[in-house]
C-alpha positions in Angstrom: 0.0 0.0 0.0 1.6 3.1 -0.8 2.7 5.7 1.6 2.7 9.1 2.3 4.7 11.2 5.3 2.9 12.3 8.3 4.1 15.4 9.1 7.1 15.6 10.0 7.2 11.9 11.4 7.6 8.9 9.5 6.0 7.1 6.0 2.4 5.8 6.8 0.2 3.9 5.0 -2.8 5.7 3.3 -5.2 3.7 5.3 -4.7 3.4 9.3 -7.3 0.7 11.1 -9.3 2.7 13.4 -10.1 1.1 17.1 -13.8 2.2 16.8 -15.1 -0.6 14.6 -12.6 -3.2 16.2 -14.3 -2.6 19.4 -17.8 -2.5 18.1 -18.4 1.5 18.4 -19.7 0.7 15.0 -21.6 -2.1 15.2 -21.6 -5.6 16.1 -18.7 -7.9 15.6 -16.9 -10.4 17.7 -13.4 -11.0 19.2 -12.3 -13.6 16.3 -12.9 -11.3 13.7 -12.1 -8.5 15.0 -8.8 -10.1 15.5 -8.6 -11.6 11.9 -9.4 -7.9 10.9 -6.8 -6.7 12.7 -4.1 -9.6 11.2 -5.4 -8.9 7.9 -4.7 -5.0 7.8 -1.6 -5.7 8.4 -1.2 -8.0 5.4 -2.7 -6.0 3.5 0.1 -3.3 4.2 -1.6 -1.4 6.7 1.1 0.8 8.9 -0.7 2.2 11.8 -3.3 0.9 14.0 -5.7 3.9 16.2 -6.6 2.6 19.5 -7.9 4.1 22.4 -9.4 2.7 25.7 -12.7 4.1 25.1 -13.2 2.0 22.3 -16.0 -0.8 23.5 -13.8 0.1 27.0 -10.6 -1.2 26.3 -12.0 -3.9 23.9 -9.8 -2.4 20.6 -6.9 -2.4 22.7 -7.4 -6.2 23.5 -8.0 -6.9 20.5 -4.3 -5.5 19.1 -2.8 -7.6 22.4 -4.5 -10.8 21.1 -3.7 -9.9 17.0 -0.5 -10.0 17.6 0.7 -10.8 21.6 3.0 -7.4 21.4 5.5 -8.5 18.5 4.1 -5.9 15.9 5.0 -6.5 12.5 7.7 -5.0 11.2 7.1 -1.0 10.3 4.0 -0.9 11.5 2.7 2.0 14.6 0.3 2.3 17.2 -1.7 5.1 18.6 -3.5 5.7 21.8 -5.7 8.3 23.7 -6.3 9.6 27.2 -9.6 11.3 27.6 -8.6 13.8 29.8 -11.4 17.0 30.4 -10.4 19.5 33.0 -8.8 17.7 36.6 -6.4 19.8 38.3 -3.2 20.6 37.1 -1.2 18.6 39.7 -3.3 15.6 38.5 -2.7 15.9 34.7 0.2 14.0 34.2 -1.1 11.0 36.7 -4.3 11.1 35.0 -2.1 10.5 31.2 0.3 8.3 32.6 -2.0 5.9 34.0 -4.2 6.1 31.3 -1.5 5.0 28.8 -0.2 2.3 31.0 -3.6 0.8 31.2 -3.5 1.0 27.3 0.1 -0.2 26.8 -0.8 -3.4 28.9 -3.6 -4.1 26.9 -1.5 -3.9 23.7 1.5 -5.8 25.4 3.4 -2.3 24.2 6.2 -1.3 25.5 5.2 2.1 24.1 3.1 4.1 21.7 4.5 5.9 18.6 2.0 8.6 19.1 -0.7 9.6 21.7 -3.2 11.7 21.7 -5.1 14.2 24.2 -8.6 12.9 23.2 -10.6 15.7 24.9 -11.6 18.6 23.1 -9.7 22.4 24.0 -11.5 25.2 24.3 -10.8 29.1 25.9 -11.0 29.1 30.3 -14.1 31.0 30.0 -15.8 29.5 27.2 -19.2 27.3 27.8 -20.4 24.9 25.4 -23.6 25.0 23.7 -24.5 21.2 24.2 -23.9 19.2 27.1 -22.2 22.6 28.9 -23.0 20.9 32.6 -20.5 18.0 31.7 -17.6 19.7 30.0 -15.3 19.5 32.4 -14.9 15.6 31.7 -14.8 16.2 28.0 -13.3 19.4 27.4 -9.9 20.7 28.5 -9.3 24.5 29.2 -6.9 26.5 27.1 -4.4 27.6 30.1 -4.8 23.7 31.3 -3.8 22.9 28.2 -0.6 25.0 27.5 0.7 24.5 31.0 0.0 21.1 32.4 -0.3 18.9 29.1 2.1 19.8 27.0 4.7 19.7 29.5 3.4 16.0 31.0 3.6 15.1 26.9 7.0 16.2 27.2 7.6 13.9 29.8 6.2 11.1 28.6 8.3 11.5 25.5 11.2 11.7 27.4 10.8 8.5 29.2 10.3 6.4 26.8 6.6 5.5 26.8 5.6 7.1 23.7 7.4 8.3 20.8 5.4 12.2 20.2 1.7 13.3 21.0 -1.0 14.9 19.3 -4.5 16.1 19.5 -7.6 14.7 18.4 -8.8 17.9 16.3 -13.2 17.5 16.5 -13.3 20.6 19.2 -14.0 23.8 19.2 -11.7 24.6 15.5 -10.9 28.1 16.7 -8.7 26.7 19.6 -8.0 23.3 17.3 -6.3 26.4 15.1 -4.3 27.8 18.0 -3.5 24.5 19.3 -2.0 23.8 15.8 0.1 27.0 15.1 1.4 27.5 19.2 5.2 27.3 19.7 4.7 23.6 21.2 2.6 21.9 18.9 1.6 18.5 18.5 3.2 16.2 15.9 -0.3 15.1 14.3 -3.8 15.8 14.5 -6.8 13.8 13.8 -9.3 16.0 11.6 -13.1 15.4 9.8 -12.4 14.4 6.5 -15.5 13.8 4.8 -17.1 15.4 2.0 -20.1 16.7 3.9 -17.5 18.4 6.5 -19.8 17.1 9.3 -18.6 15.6 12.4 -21.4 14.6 13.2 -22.4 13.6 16.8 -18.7 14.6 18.2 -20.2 18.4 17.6 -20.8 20.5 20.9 -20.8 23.3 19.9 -22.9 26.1 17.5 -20.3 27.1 15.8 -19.5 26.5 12.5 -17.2 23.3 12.0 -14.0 24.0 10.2 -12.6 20.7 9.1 -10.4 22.2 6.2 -9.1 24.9 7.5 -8.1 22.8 10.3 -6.5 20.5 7.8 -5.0 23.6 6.0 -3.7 25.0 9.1 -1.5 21.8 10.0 0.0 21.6 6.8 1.2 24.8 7.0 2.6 24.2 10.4 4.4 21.1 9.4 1.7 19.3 11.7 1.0 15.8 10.7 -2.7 14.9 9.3 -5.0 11.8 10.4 -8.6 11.8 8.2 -11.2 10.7 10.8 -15.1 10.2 9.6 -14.4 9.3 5.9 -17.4 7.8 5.6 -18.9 10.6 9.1 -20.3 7.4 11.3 -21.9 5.9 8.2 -24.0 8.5 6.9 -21.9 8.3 3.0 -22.5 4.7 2.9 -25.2 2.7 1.5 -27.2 2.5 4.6 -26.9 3.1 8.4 -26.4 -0.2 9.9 -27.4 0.2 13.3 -30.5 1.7 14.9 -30.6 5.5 15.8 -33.1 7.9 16.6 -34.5 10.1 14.1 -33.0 13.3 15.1 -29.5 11.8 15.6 -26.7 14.2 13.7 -25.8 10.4 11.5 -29.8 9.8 10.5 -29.7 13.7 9.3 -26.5 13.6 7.3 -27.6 10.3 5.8 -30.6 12.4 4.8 -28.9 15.2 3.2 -26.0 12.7 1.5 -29.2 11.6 -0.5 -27.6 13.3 -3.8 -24.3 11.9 -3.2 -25.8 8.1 -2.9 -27.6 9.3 -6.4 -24.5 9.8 -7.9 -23.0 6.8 -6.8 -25.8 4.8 -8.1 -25.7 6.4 -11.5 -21.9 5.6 -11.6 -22.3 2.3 -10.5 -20.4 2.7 -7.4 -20.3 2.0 -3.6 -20.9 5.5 -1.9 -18.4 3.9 1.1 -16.0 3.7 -1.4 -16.3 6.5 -3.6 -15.8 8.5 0.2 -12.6 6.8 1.4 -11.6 8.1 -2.6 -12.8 11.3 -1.6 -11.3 11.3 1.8 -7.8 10.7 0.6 -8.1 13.0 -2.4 -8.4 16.0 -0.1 -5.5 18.3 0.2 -3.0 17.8 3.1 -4.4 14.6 4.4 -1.7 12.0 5.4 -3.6 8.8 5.9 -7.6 8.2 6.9 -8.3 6.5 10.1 -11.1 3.3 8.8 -13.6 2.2 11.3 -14.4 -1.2 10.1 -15.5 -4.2 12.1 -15.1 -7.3 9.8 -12.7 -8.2 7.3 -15.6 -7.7 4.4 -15.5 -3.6 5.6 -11.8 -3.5 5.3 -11.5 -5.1 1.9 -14.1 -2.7 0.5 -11.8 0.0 2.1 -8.7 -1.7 1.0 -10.6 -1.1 -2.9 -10.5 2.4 -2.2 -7.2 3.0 -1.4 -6.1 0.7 -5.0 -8.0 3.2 -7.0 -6.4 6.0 -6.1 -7.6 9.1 -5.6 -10.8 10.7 -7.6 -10.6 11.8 -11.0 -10.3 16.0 -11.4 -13.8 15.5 -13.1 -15.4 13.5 -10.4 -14.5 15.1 -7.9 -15.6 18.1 -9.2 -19.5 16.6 -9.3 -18.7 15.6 -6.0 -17.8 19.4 -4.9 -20.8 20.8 -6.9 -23.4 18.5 -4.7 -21.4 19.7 -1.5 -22.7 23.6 -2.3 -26.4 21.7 -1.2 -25.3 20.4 1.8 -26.2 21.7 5.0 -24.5 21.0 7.8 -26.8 20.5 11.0 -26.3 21.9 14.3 -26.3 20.4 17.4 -29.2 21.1 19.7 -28.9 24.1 22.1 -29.8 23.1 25.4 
């Protein structure tokens, strides 16, 4: 599979198997195949695994420990996450180093090439539009952020227990943006890369996302590039294949990716597919982050990644349906 720098790290592959479907965020699967999934990826010349304990609660990290009992094939790298919110500054670095040792013994890692601060970073006086009364579990304060993370990053780096950090870029964009272009920034960033720039549920707040310009902004600052949401939780595939409520941000995107699945059919193509093609045709992403469950998803990915990137004419049509797309907001509480 070919690769493609990320950042200013190492060669990737295009495609990087996501924790999420492994540990049946996505749907239904079972520890054999999720396994076999897993093992197969990496045949298939797949680089770099994205894990993290919340994923079916530490299920996509036992799953990597089972795959392959610690001895990683050769080239390939892991990532992890600590969902961190907003403890008390003394408590940040216990809080990330316990968090990754919990990860690295369900991996049978030593270390982690990269891990990221899964939480989302917003100003110290800034209150969220959804879910405001929690947000001190999911969100992490700017000044929390500059002076007690990065430094316990630092540390971690220094030990030995991970090779660099970065963040996981579906917050608030304006302080994604500053997080991205500060004097101590992170090596990579996971970012929405989907053609209906949604990101769906993950969206707390009522501003507008900014997926590109959070892509275009690492680039620029020599930050490395992770495509999340290729396919945005399944609303650019064929059909949503698990049961949500009506109003869920997925069941609306599905709605409004009605032209896209038009197109598809009229081409004769999978929409699943023709959105990974998408994914990795947009400017400055490294690799996209697949959240399949079963070996049948990853092949269908795997497709994908063979054919390249889209056509300068398809994508185009592609572009011209995105002007009638609208992105929904999440409720206001």
């Amino acid at each position: 599979m070919e690769q493609r720098p990320l950042g200013s790290l190492w060669p990737v592959s295009l495609l990087t198997l996501g924790g999420g479907g492994l540990g049946q965020v996505w749907g239904e699967t079972d520890r054999e195949e999720a396994v076999a999934t897993a093992r197969e990826a990496a045949g298939l010349g797949i680089t770099l695994f994205d894990m993290a304990p919340l994923y079916g609660r530490g299920e996509a990290e036992a799953v990597m420990g089972e795959a392959f009992g610690g001895k990683l094939p050769e080239g390939t790298r892991v990532t992890t996450k600590c969902f961190l919110g907003s403890p008390e500054p003394g408590d940040v670095y216990g809080k990330l180093e316990a968090s990754l040792r919990r990860s690295l013994d369900a991996m049978k890692l030593e270390r982690v090439d990269l891990f990221f601060l899964h939480t989302n970073i917003c100003p110290d006086d800034y209150v969220y539009q959804h879910d405001a009364q929690t947000q001190t579990r999911w969100a992490t304060r700017w000044s929390l952020y500059v002076d007690s993370v990065i430094p316990a990053m630092a540390k971690l780096k220094a030990e030995g227990l991970i090779g660099d950090w970065g963040i996981t870029g579906t917050g608030l964009p304006k302080s994604i943006m500053d997080a991205l272009r500060h004097e101590e920034k992170p090596a990579a960033v996971q970012a929405v890369t989907n053609l209906l720039d949604s990101p769906g549920s993950m969206r707390r707040y009522d501003e507008p996302p900014e997926p590109r310009n959070i892509i275009r902004t690492a680039k620029n600052n020599g930050v490395g590039v992770m495509g999340i949401r290729a396919v945005q939780a399944g609303a650019l595939t064929k059909a949503l294949d698990r049961d949500l409520p009506a109003d869920h941000p997925e069941v609306r995107d599905y709605e409004k990716a009605a032209p896209f699945r038009k197109l598809c059919a009229e081409l004769g193509g999978d929409p699943a597919i023709l959105a990974h093609r998408y994914a990795l045709s947009m400017d400055g992403v490294d690799t996209v982050v697949l959240g399949v469950k079963n070996r049948e998803e990853l092949r269908a990915c795997a497709k994908a990644a063979e054919a390249g990137v889209l056509e300068p004419e398809l994508r185009q049509k592609i572009d011209g349906l995105r002007l009638n797309f609208q992105i929904p907001r999440m409720p206001i509480d």
